[in-house]
Backbone as a chain_set.jsonl record, in Angstrom:
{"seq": "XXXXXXXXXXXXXXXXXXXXXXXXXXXXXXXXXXXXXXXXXXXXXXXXXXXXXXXXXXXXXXXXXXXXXXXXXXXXXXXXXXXXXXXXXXXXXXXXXXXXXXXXXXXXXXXXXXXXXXXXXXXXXXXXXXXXXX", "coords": {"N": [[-17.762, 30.471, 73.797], [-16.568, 32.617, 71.274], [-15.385, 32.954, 68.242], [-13.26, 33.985, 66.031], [-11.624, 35.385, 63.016], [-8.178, 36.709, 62.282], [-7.725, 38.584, 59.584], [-5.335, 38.737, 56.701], [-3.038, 39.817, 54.143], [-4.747, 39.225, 50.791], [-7.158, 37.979, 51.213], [-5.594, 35.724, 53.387], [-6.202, 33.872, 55.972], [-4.346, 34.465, 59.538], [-4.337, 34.517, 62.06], [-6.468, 32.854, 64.543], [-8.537, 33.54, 67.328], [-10.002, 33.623, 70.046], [-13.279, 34.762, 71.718], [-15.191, 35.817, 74.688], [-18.195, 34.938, 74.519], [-20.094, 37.138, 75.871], [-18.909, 39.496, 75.616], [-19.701, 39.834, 72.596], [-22.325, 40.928, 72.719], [-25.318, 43.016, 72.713], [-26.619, 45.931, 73.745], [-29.295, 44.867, 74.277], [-28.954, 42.738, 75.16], [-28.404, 40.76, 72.879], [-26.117, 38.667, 70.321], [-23.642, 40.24, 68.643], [-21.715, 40.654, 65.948], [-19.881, 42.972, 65.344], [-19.742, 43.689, 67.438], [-17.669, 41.927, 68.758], [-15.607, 42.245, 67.407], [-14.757, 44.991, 67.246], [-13.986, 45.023, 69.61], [-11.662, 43.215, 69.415], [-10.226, 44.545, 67.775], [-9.553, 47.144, 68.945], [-8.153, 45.577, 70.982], [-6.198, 44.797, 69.796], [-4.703, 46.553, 68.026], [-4.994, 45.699, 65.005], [-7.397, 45.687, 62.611], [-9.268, 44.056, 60.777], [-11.231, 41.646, 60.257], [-12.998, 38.387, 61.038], [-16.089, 36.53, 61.871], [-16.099, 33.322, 62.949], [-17.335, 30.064, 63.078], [-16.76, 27.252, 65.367], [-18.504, 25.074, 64.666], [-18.775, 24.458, 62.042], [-18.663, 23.493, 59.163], [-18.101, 22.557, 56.076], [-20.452, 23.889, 55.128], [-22.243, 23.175, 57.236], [-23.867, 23.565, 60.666], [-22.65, 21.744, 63.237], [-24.376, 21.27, 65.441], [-26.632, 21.693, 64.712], [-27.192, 24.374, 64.823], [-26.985, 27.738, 62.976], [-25.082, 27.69, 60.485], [-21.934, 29.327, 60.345], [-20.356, 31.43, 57.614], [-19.277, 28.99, 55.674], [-16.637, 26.987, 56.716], [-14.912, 26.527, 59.491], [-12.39, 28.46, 60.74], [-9.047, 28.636, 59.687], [-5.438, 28.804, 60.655], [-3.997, 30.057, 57.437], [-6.084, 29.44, 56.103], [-8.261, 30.898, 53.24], [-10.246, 34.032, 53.251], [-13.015, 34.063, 51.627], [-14.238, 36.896, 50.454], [-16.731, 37.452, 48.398], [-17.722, 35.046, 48.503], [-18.893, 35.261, 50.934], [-17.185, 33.099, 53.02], [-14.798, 30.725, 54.846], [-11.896, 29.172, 52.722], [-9.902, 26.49, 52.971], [-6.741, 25.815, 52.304], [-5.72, 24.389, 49.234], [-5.253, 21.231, 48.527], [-4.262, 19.552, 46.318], [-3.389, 19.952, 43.4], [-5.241, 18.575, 41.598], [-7.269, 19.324, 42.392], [-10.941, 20.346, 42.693], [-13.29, 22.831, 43.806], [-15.901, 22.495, 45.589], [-18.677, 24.621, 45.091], [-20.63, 24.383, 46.956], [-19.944, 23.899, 49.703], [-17.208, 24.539, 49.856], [-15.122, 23.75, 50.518], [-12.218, 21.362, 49.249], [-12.274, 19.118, 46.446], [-11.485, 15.824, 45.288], [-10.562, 14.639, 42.151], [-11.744, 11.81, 41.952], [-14.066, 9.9, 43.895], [-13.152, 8.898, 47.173], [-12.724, 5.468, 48.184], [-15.515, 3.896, 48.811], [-15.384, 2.313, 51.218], [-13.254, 2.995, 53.271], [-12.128, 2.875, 56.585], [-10.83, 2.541, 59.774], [-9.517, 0.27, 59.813], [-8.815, -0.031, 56.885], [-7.48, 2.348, 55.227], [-7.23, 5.378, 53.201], [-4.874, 7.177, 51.265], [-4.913, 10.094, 48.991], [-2.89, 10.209, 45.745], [-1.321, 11.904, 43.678], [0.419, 11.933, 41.74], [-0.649, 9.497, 40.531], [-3.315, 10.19, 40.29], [-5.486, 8.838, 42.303], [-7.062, 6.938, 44.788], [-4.707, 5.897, 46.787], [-4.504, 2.385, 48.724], [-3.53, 2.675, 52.022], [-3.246, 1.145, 53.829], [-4.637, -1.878, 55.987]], "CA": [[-16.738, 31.319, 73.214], [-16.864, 33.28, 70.075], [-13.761, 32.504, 67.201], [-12.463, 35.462, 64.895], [-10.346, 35.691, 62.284], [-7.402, 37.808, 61.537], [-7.614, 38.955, 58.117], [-4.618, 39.379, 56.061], [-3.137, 40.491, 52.603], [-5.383, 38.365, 49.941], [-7.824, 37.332, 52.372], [-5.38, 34.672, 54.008], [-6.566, 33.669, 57.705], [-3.402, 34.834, 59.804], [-4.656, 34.029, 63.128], [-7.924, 33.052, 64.88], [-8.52, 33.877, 68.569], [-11.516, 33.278, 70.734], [-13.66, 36.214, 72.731], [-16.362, 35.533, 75.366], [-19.541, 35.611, 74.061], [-20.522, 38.513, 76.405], [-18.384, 40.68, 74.747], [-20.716, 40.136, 71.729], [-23.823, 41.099, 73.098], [-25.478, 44.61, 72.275], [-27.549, 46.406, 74.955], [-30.339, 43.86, 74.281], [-28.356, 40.969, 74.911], [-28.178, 40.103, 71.283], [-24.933, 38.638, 69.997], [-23.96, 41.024, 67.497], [-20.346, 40.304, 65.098], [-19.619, 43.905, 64.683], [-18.568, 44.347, 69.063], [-16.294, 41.433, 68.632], [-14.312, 43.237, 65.781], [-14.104, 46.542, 67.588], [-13.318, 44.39, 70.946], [-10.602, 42.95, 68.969], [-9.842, 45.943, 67.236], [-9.006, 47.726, 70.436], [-7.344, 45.214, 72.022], [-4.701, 44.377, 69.17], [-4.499, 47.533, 66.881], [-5.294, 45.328, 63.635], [-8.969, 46.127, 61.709], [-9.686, 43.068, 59.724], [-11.347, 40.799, 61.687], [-14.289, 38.102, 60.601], [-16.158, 36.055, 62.721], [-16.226, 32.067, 62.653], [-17.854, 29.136, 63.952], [-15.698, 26.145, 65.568], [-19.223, 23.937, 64.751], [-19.369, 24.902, 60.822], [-17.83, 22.322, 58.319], [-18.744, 22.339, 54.789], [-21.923, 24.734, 55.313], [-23.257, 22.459, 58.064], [-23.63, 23.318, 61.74], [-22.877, 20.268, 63.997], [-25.399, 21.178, 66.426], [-28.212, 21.87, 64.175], [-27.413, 25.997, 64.51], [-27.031, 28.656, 62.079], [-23.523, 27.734, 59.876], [-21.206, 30.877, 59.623], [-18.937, 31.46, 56.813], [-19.482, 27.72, 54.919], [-16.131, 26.143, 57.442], [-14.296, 27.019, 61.107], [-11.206, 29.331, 59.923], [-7.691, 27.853, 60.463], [-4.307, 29.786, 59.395], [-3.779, 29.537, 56.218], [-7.064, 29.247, 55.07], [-8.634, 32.228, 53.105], [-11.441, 34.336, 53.582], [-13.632, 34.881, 49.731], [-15.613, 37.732, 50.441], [-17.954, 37.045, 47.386], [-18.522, 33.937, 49.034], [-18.686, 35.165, 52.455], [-16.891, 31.712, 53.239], [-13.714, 30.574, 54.831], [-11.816, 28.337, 52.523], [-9.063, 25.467, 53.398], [-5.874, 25.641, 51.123], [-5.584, 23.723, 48.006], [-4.354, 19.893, 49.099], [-3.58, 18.806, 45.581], [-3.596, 20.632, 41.722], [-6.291, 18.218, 40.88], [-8.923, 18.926, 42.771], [-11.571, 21.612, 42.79], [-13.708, 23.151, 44.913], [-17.225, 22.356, 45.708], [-18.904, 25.451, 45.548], [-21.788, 24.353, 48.364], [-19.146, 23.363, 50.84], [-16.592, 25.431, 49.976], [-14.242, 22.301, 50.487], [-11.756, 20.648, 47.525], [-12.874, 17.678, 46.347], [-10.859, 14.916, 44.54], [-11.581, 13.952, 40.92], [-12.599, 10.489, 42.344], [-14.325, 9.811, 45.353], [-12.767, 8.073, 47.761], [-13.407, 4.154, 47.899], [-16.512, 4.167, 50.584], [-14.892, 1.021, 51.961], [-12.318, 3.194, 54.339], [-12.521, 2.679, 57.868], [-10.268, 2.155, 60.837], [-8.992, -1.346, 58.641], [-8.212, 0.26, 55.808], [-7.267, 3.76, 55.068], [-6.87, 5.586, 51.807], [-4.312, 7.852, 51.062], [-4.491, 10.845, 47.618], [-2.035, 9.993, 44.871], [-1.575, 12.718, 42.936], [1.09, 11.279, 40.469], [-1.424, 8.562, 39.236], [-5.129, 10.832, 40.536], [-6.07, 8.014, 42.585], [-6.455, 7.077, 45.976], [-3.957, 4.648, 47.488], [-4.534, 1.638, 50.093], [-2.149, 2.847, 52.283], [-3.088, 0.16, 55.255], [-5.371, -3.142, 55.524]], "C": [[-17.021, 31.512, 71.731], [-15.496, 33.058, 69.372], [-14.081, 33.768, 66.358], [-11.1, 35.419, 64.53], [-9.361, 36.785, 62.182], [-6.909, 37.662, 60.202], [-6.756, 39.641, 57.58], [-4.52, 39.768, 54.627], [-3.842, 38.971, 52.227], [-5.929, 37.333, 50.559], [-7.134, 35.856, 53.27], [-6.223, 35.148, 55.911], [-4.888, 33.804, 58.584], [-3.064, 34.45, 61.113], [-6.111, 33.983, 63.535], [-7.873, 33.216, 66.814], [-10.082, 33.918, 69.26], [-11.93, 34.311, 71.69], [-14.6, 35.321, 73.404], [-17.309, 36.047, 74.891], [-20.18, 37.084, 74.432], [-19.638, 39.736, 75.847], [-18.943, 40.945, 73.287], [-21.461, 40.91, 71.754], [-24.152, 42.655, 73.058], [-26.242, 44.672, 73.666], [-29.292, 45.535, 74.965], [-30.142, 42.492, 74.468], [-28.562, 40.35, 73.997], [-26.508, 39.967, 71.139], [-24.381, 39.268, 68.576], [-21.907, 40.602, 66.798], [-19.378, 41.485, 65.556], [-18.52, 44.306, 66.779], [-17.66, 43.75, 69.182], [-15.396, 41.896, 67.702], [-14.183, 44.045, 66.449], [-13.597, 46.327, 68.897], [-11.933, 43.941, 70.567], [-9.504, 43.935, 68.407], [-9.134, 46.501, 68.069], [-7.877, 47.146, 70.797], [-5.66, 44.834, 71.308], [-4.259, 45.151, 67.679], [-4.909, 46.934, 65.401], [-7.059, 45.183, 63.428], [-9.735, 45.061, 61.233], [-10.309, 41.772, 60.495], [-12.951, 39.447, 61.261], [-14.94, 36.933, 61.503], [-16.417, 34.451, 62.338], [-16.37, 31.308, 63.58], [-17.16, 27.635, 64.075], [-16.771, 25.344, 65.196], [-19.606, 23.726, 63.154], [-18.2, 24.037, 59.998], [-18.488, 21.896, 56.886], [-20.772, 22.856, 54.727], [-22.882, 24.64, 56.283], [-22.961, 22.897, 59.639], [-23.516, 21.901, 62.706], [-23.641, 19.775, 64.77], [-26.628, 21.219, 66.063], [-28.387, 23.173, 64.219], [-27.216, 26.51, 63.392], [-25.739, 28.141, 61.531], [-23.113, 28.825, 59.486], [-19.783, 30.466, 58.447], [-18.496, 29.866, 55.993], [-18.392, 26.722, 56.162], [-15.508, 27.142, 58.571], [-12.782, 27.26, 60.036], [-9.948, 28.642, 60.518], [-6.428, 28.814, 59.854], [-3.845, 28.762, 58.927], [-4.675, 29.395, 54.935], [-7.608, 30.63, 54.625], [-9.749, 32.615, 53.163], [-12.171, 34.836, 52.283], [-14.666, 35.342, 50.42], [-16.915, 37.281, 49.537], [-18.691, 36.21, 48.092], [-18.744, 33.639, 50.504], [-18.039, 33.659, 53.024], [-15.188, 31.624, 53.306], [-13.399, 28.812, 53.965], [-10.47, 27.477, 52.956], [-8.228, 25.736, 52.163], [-5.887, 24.421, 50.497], [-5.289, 22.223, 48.296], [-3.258, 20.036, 47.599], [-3.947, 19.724, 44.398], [-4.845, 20.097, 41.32], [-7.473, 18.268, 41.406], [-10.002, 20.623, 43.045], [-12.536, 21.761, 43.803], [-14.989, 23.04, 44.866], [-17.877, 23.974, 45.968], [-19.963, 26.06, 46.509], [-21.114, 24.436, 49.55], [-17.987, 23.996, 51.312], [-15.183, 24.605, 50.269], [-14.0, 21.612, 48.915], [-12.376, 19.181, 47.45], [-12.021, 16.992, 45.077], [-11.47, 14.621, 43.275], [-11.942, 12.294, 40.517], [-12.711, 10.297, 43.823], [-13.585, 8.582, 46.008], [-13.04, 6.603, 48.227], [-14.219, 4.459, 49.38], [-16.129, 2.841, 51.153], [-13.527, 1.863, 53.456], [-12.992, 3.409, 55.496], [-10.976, 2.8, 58.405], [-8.781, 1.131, 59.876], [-8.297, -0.709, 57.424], [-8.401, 2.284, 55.094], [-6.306, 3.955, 54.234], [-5.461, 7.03, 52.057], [-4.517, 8.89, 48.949], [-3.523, 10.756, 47.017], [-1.751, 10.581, 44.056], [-0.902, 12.568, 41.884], [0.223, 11.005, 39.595], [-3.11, 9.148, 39.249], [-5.365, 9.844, 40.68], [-6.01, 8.131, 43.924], [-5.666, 5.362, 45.989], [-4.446, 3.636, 48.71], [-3.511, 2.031, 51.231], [-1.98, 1.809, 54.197], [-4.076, -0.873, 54.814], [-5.311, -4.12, 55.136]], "O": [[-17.626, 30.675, 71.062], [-14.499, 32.995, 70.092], [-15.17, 34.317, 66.19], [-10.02, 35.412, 65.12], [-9.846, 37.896, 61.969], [-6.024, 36.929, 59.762], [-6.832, 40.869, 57.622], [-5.504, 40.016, 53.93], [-3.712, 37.929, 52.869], [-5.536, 36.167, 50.588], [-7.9, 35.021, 53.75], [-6.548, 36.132, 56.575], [-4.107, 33.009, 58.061], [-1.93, 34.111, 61.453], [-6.93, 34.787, 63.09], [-6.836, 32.838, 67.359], [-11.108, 34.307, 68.702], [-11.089, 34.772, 72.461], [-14.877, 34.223, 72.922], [-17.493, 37.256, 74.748], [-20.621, 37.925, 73.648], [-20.055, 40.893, 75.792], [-18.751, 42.037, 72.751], [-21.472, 41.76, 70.863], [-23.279, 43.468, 73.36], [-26.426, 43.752, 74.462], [-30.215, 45.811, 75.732], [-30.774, 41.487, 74.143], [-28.968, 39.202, 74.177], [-25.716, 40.781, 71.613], [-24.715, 38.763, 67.505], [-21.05, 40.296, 67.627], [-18.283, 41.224, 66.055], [-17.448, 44.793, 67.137], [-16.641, 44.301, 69.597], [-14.235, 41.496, 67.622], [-12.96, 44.163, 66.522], [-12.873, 47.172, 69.421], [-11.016, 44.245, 71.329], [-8.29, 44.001, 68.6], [-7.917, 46.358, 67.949], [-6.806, 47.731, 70.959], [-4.555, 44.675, 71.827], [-3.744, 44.681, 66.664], [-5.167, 47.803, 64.568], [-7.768, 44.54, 64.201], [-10.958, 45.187, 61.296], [-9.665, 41.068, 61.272], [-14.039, 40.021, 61.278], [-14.031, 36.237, 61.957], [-17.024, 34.322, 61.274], [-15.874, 31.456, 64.697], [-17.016, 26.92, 63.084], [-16.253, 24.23, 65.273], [-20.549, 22.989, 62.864], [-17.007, 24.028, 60.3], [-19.292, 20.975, 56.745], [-21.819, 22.295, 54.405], [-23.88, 25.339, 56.457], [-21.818, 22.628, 60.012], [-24.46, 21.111, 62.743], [-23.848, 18.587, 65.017], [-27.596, 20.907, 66.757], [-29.472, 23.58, 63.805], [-27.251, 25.663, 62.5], [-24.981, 28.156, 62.5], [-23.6, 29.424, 58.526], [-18.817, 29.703, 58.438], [-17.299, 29.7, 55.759], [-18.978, 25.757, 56.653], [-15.623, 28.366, 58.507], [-12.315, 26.624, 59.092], [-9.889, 28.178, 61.656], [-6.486, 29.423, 58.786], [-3.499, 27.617, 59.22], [-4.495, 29.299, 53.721], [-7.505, 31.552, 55.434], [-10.596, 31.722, 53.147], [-11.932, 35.977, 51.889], [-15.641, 34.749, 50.882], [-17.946, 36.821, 50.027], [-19.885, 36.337, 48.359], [-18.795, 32.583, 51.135], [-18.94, 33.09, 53.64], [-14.404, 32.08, 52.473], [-14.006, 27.76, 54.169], [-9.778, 28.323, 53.522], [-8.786, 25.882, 51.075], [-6.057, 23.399, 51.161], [-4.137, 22.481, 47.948], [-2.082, 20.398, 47.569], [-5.02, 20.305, 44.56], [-5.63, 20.849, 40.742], [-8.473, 17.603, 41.134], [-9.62, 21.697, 43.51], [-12.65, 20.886, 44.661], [-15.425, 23.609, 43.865], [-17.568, 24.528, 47.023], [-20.238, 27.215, 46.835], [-21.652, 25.04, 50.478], [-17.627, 24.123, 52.483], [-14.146, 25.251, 50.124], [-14.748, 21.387, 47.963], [-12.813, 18.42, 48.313], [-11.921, 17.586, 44.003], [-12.673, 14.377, 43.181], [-12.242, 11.74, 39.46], [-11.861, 10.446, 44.7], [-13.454, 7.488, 45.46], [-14.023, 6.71, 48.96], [-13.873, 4.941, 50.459], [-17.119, 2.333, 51.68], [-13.097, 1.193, 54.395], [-14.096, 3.943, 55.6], [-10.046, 3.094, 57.654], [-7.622, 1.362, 59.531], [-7.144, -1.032, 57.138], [-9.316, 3.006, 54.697], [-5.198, 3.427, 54.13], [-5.361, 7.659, 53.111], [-4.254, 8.289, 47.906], [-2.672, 11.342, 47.687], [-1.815, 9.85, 43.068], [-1.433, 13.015, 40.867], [0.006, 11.528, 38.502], [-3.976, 8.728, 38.482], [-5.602, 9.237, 39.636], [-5.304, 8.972, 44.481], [-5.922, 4.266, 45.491], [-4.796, 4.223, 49.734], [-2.459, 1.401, 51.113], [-1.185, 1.798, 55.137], [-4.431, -0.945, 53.637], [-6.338, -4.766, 54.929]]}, "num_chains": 1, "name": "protein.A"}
């Protein structure tokens, strides 16, 4: 299955919806973007339409394929043309955005000690992370 966004005002993600691949596919059996948009198009009067991969997470495919669009689109998240790339809303004020990954990032990394045992929580009062188990 194929994922596509619906693209609203100021590129938010609005909804995503899944096509069968074969509705991709051009007369060469190539999977082409452009038939799922006008498949979608058709089927639900709205235009805006971009396509995204459920295996794409901070630029990386999971399988070792092609990564579309830097992450997998969720509503809410927006779509930066410039950066062809869907991004994840804001968590916290203090944190900015990696611009490889396309993902916020805290202005301290998270203690590499969390596991299972002990799991951190963002603090945005004090910009730290919290123990919040363990």
């Amino acid at each position: 299955m194929a994922s596509f966004a619906k693209i609203g005002l100021n590129g938010k993600v609005i909804e995503v919806l899944s096509v069968h691949n074969n509705v991709l596919k051009d007369s060469n059996g190539v999977e082409q973007e452009v038939n799922g948009i006008d498949f979608l198009t058709k089927l639900t009067g709205y235009p805006v339409w971009k396509q995204t991969s459920y295996n794409t997470h901070g630029g990386v495919h999971s399988s070792g394929g092609t990564p579309l669009r830097k992450n997998h689109a969720g509503i809410g998240y927006t779509y930066d043309e410039d950066r062809d790339a869907f991004i994840p809303k804001k968590p916290y004020n203090s944190w900015t955005l990696n611009e490889q990954t396309c993902n916020w990032e805290s202005p301290i990394p998270m203690p590499n000690d969390a596991s299972i045992d002990k799991r951190y929580q963002w603090n945005e009062q004090i910009q730290n992370w919290e123990l919040i188990n363990g």
